[in-house]
N, C-alpha and C positions, 0 to 999 in steps of 0.2 A: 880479353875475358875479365870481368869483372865477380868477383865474389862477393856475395852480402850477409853479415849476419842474421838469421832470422828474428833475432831480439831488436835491430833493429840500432845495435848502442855501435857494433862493430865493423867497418869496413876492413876486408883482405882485397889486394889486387893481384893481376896474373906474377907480377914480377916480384912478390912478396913471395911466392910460392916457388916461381924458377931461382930466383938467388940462394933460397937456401937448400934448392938441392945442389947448385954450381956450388955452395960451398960445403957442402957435407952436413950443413948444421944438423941438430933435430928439428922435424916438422910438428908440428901440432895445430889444429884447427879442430875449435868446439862450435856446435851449433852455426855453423856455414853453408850457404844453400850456390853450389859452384854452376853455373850458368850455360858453360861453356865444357868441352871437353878436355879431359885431362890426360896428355899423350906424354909418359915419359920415353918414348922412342926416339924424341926429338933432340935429344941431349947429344952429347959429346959420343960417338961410340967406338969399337976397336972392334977391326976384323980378325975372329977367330977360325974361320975356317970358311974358305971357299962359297963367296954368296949369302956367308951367315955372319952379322955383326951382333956385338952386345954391348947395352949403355949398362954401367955401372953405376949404382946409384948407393953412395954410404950411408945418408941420412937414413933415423929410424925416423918413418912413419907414421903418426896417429891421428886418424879423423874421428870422431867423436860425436856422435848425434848431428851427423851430417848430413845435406842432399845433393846429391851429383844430379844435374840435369840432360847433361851432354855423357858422352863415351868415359870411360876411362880402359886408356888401352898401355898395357906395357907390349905386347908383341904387335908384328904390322910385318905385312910385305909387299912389297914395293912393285912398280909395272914391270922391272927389269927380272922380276921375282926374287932381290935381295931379301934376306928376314932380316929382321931386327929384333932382337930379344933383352929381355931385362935381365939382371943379379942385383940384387938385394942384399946387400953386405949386413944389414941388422933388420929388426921387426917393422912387420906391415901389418898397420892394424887397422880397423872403420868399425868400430864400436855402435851397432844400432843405427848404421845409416842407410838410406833411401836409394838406391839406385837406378832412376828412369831409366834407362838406354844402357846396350852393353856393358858390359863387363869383360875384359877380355887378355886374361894375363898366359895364355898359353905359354909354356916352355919354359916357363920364367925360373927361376932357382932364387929360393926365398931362407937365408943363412938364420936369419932371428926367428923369433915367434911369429904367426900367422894368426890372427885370430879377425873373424869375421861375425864375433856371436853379435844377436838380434838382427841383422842387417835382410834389408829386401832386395831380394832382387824382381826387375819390373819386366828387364827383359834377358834375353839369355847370357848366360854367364859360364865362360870358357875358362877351364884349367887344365886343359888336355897338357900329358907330356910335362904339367911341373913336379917341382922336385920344394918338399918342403923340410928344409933339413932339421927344424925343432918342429914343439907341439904345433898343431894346426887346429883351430878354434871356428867350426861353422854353428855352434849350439843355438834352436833355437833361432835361426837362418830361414827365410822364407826363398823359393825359390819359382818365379809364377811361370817362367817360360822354360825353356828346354835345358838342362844344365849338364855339360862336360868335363869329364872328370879320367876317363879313360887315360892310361899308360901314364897316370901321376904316381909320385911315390913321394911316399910319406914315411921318414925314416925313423920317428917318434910317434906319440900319440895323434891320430887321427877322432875330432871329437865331433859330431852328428847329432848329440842329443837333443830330440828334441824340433828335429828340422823337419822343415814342408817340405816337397817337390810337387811343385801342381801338373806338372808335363815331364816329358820323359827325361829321364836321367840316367847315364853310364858312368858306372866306375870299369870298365870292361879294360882287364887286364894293368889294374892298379895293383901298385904294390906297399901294404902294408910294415911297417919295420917294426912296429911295437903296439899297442892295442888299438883296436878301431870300436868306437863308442855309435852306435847307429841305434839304440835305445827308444824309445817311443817318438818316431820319425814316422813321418806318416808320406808315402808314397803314390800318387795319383794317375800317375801316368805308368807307360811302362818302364821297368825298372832292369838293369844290366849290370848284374854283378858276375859276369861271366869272367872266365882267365884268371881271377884274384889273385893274389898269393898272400896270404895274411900268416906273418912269421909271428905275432902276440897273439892274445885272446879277443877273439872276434865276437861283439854286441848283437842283438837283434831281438833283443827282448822288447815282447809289446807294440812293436811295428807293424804298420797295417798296409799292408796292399792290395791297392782298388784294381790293380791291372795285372797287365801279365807281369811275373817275374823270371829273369834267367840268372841263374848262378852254378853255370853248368861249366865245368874243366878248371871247379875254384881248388885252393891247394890251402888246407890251413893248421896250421903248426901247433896252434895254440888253442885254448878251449874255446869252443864254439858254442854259446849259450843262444838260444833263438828259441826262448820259452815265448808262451802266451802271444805269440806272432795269427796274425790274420789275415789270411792269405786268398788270393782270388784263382789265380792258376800260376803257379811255379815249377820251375825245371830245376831239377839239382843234378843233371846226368854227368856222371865219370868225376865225380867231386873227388877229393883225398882227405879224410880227416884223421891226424895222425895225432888226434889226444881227442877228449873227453866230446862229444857233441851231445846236443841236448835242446830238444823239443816238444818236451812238457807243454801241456794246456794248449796248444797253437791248433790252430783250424784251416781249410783249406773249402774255398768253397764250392770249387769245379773238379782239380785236379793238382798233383803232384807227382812229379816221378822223381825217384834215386835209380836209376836204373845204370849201373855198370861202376856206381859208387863206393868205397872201400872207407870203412871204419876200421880202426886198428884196436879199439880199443871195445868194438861188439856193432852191435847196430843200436842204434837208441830207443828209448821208450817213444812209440809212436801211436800208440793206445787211444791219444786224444784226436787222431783225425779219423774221419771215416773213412775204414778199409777199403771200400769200393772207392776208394778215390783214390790211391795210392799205387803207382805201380814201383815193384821192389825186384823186379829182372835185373838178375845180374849184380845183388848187391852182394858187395864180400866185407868178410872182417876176418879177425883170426882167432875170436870165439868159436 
């Protein structure tokens, strides 16, 4: 596998890139267009438990106005059905790069910063099941195929601002640990924000959705601001909002239910969607 600068002044080769994770260095590659797929599964790995290995990787991280042409895979499993999973001992970053083909770090546990802002994705892009133990950074992230995100947990900030989803996308049964930023994010496909559990204040201001939305059996601890939201059809049934929620100016343009949903702190000013579109069976608070 050969890497090329796009500028044209720079050559990286494959064994540029594997030496310095065999030796822990820091990574860095600006403006590199990688040709071939980038499988860190392939390293050194240790069996943790029955059928499941994990390669360990220290080095931190950073691509920087990059393009991947081929896969970049930290999980894989094998004909024998062994997995292989990644740990990330420090930050993973790709600062505004290009991603033709997969994307695909399922399971992985990412110890430093995560941060993916500007970056494209071309084809689907898997994070089911990881665990991002600092801030996590998609702002402003384009996403054209299908994107999984389902049973991740993010134990700090989770930051969304700003992001596309052209195809459908699940955070279904994500767990939030400190705020989640989903702010003028625009949603195309259908959207699954169902199971949540978001223990900070939860974003959703100015979001638009072109399709169905579910965020039904979501659990959220912290203030849930979702003003000025535009909404195609959404489900919020049997939610828990155990502080402040708030849906000011947002609109819906087929339907919405809260039906069997519990505010603690009243039911919200819902004034700006059209009543006949609203069903409110079974909502409780302790107003």
């Amino acid at each position: 596998m050969m890497t090329s600068c796009t500028s044209g002044h720079v050559r990286q080769t494959k064994d540029s890139f594997d030496d310095l994770i065999l030796s822990g260095k820091d990574i860095f590659f600006k403006d590199v267009t990688f040709e071939n797929d980038i499988d860190l599964t392939k390293f050194e790995k240790n069996l943790i438990s029955e059928g499941v290995y994990q390669v360990r990787v220290a080095s931190s991280i950073t691509f920087q106005d990059c393009i991947f042409k081929g896969k970049v895979i930290t999980s894989k499993t094998d004909k024998d059905m062994n997995i292989t999973l990644t740990s990330f001992q420090s930050n993973v970053t790709f600062l505004r790069c290009n991603f033709h083909e997969e994307v695909n770090f399922r399971a992985s546990s990412i110890l430093g910063r995560t941060d993916f802002t500007g970056s494209l994705f071309l084809k689907g892009a898997n994070f089911e099941e990881c665990t991002f133990f600092q801030n996590a950074y998609f702002r402003n992230a384009s996403f054209h195929e299908e994107a999984r995100f389902h049973n991740s947990v993010f134990m700090q900030k989770a930051n969304f601002l700003n992001a596309e989803f052209d195809a459908t996308v699940s955070f279904q049964s994500a767990s939030f640990g400190s705020e989640a930023q989903f702010s003028s994010s625009k949603f195309l496909g259908y959207t699954d924000f169902g199971l949540i559990r978001c223990s900070g204040n939860f974003f959703l201001n100015y979001a638009t959705f072109s399709n169905r939305a579910n965020f039904n059996s979501g659990s959220y601890y912290g203030q849930a601001d979702m003003t000025s939201m535009t909404l195609k059809m959404a489900e919020m049934k049997n939610c828990r909002f155990f502080n402040e929620a708030r849906f000011s100016k947002s609109v819906v343009e087929e339907g919405i239910t809260f039906a069997n949903t519990f505010f603690l702190f009243g039911k919200p000013d819902l004034s700006s969607f059209d009543m006949q579109k609203i069903n409110l069976d079974g909502v409780k608070s302790l107003e």
